[in-house]
N, C-alpha and C positions, 0 to 999 in steps of 0.2 A: 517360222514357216507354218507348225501346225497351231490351228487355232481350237481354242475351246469346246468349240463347236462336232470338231472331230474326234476330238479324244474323250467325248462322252460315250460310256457303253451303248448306250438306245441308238446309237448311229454307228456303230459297226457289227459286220454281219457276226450271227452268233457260229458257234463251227459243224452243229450240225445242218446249217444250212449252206456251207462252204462244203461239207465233206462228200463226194462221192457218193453217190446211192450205188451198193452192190449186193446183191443177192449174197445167203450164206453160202451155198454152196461156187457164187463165183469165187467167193472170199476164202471159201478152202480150196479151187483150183491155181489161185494166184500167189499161196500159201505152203503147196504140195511140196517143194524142197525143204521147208522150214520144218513138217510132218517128216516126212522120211528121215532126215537128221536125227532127229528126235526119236523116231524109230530107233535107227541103227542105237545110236548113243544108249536107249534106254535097256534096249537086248544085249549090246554088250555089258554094260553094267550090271545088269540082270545074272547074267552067264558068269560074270567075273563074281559076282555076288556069295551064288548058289557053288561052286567050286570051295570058297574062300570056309563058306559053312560049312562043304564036304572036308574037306581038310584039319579044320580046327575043333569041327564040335563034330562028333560020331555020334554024337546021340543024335541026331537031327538029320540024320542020312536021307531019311525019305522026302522031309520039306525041300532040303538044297537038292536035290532030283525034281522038284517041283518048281522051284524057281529058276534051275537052266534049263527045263524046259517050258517055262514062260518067256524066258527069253530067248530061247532058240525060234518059237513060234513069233517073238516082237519081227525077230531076224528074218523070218519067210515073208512075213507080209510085208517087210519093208523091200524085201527082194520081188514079191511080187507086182507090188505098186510099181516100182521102179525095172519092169520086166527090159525094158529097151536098154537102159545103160548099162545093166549088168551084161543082156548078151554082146554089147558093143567091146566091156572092158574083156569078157573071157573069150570071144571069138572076133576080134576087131584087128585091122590090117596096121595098127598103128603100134611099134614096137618093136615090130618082124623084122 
């Protein structure tokens, strides 16, 4: 079926000429769940992190204070980006 002809590279398109043109910043609006995720994921981690330090190593009291509040702050801005879904889940008619 396919002939030589086609299955030479110079005859088929290359992929950045196949691929969508999109600006960066379309390409972080189309992306913004995959951010926030990553958000959330990274602040809690962060927070589970900086506890785990307070706990285990006392010398190091003031860094893990510094790393749960890196990640308390990852956690705001991930609540802030995503302002509409949080007020949906804390004041929303669905569950009542």
């Amino acid at each position: 079926m396919s002939t030589e002809q086609q299955n030479r590279p110079d005859s088929r398109p290359s992929p950045d000429s196949v691929r969508e043109k999109t600006s960066v910043l379309g390409g972080l609006k189309n992306n913004t769940r995959s951010i926030r995720q990553a958000l959330a994921l990274i602040g809690v981690g962060a927070i589970v992190f900086g506890v785990l330090i307070w706990i285990f190593l006392r010398g190091l009291e003031g860094p893990s204070f510094i790393v749960m509040g890196v990640g308390l702050a990852l956690l705001l801005v991930d609540a802030v980006i995503s302002l509409a879904t949080v007020r949906q889940a804390l004041f929303g008619r669905r569950g009542r």
